[in-house]
C-alpha positions in Angstrom: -84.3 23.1 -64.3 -87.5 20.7 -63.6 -89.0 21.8 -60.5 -88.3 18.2 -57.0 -92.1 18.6 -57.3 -92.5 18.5 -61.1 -89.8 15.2 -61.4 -91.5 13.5 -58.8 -95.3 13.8 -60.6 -93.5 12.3 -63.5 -91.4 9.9 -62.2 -93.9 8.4 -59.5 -91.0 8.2 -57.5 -91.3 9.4 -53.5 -89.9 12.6 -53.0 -86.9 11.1 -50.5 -85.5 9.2 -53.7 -85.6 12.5 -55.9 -83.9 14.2 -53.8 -81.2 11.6 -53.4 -80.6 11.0 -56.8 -80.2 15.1 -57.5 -77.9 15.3 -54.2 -75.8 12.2 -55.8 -76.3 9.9 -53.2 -77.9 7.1 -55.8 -77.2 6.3 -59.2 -78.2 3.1 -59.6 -81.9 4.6 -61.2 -79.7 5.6 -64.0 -77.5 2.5 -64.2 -78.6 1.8 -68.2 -76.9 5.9 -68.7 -73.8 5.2 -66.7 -73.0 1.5 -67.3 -70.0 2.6 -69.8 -68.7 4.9 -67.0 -68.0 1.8 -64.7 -64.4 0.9 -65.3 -63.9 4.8 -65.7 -64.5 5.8 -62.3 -61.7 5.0 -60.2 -59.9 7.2 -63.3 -62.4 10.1 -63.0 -62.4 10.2 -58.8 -58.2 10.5 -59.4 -58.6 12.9 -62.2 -61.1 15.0 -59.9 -59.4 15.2 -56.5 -56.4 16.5 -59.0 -58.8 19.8 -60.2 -59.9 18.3 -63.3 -63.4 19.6 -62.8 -64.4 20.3 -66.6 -66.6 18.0 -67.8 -65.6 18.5 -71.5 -61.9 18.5 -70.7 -62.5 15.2 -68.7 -64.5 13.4 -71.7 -62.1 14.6 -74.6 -58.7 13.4 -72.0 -61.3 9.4 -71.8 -62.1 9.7 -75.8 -58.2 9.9 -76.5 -57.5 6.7 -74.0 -60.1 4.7 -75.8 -63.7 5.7 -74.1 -66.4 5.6 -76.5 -69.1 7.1 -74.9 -71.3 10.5 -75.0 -69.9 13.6 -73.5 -73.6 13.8 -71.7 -72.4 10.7 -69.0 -69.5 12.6 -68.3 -71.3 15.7 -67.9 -74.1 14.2 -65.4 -71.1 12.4 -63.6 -70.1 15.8 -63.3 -73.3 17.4 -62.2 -74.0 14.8 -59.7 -70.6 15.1 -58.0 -70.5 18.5 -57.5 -74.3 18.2 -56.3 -72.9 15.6 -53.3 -69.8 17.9 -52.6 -72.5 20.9 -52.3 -74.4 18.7 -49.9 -71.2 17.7 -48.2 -70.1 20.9 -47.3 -73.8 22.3 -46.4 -74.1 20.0 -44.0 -70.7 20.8 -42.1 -71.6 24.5 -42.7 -74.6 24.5 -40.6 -74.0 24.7 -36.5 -75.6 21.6 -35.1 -76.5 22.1 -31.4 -75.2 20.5 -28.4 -78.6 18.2 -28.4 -78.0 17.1 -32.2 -74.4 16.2 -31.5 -74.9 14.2 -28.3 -78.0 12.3 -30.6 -75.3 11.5 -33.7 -72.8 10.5 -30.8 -75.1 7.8 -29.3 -76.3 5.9 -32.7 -74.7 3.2 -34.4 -72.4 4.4 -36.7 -74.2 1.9 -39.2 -77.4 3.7 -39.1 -76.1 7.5 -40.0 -76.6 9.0 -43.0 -73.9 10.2 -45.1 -73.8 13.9 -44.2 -74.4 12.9 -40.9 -71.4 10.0 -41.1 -69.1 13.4 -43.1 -70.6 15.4 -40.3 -69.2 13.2 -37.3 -66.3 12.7 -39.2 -65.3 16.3 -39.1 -66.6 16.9 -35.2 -64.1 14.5 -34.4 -61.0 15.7 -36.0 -61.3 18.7 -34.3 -62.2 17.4 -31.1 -60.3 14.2 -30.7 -61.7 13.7 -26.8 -65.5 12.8 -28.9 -63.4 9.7 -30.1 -63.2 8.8 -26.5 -66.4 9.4 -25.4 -68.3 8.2 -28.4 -65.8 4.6 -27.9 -67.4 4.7 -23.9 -71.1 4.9 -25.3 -70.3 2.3 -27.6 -68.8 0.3 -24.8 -71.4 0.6 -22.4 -74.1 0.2 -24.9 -72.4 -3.4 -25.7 -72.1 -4.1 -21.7 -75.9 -3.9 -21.7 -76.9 -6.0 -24.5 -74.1 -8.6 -23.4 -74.7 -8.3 -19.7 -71.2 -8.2 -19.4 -71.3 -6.8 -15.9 -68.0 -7.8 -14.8 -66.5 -5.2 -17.2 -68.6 -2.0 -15.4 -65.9 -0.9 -12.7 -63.4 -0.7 -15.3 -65.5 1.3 -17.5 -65.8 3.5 -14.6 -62.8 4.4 -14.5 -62.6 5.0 -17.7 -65.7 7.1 -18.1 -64.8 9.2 -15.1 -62.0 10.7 -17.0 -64.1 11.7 -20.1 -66.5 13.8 -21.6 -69.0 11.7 -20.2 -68.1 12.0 -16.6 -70.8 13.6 -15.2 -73.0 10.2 -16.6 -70.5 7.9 -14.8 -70.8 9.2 -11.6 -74.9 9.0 -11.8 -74.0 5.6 -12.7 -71.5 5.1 -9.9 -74.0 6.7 -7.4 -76.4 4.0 -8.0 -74.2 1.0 -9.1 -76.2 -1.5 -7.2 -79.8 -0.6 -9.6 -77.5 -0.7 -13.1 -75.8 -4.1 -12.1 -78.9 -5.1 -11.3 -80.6 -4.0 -14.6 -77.0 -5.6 -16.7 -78.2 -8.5 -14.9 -81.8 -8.7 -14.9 -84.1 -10.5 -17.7 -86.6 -7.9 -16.2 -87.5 -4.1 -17.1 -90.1 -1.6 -16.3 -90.4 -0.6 -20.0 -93.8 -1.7 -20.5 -94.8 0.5 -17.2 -92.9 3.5 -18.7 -94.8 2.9 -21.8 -97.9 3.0 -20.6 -97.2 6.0 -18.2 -96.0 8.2 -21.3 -99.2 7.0 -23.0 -101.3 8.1 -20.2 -99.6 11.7 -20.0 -100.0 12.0 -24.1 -103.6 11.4 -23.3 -104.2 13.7 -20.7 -102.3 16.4 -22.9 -105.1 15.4 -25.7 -107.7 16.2 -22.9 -107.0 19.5 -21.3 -109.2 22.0 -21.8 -111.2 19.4 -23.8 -113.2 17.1 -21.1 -116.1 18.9 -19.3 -118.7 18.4 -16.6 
């Protein structure tokens, strides 16, 4: 009942970690509490994913097979799981838009979060033609770091095909500049940089600079 704010002002910890930890996404700050859960848990997941969802229940069914531990591990176990399930399904109950989507489609499936890994997950069991796309993104993403430029045409015609048409024919209008920039050790990042810097500037500035 200890308001994030309140735990956080006694902890020290960051606010991020808090929140984690309440949402079940770490336990290892309370490692000491749940050490004698370890060789439990495989037990408890199969127990759970049955309906045994009673914490009591649960702790008096491990007393009688030999677990010597406090019902209050059990019951934070508990707590914590629902918490992540509750996190689980808020985060496949909100709508993303089209923008989010096409953002968790394009980055490394090693650098999503959780709900946003349970999140893709579901998107794409409902729409299995994602798979596809989100494999071409991955593809061409690799052709670029590689330079692998030999295997463009055939991701072509691959692409064409997909969700991600439309961006395969931009690329197939002006094949010559991509191949080029598979191939080339060169880039114009540094001048994009310095344009975007220049615009952020100006934007600073209006209104602001007089006579």
């Amino acid at each position: 009942g200890v308001p994030i704010k309140q735990i956080v002002k006694r902890t020290g910890h960051s606010r991020k970690l808090v929140c984690s930890v309440l949402r079940g996404q770490r336990s290892d700050m309370f490692r000491v509490r749940q050490s004698s859960l370890e060789e439990w848990l495989p037990w408890l997941d199969g127990r759970w994913d049955q309906g045994a969802r009673n914490a009591s229940a649960l702790w008096r069914e491990m007393r009688k097979k030999g677990f010597r531990g406090q019902i209050g591990v059990v019951s934070e176990w508990a707590r914590r799981r629902r918490l992540a399930e509750r996190a689980d399904q808020s985060a496949l109950a909100r709508t993303p838009s089209a923008r989010s989507i096409a953002r968790l489609m394009t980055l490394a499936r090693d650098d999503l979060s959780k709900s946003d890994a349970v999140l893709i997950a579901a998107i794409e069991s409902n729409v299995p033609d994602l798979v596809t796309a989100r494999t071409l993104i991955d593809d061409f993403q690799q052709m670029i770091r590689s330079k692998a430029v030999a295997k463009l045409s055939a991701w072509l015609e691959g692409a064409k095909a997909s969700l991600v048409g439309s961006f395969a024919n931009g690329v197939e209008k002006d094949i010559a500049a991509v191949r080029n920039a598979i191939i080339s050790p060169w880039s114009n990042g540094q001048t994009e940089g310095q344009i975007t810097k220049l615009k952020l500037i100006k934007r600073q500035m209006y209104g602001r600079a007089k006579d």
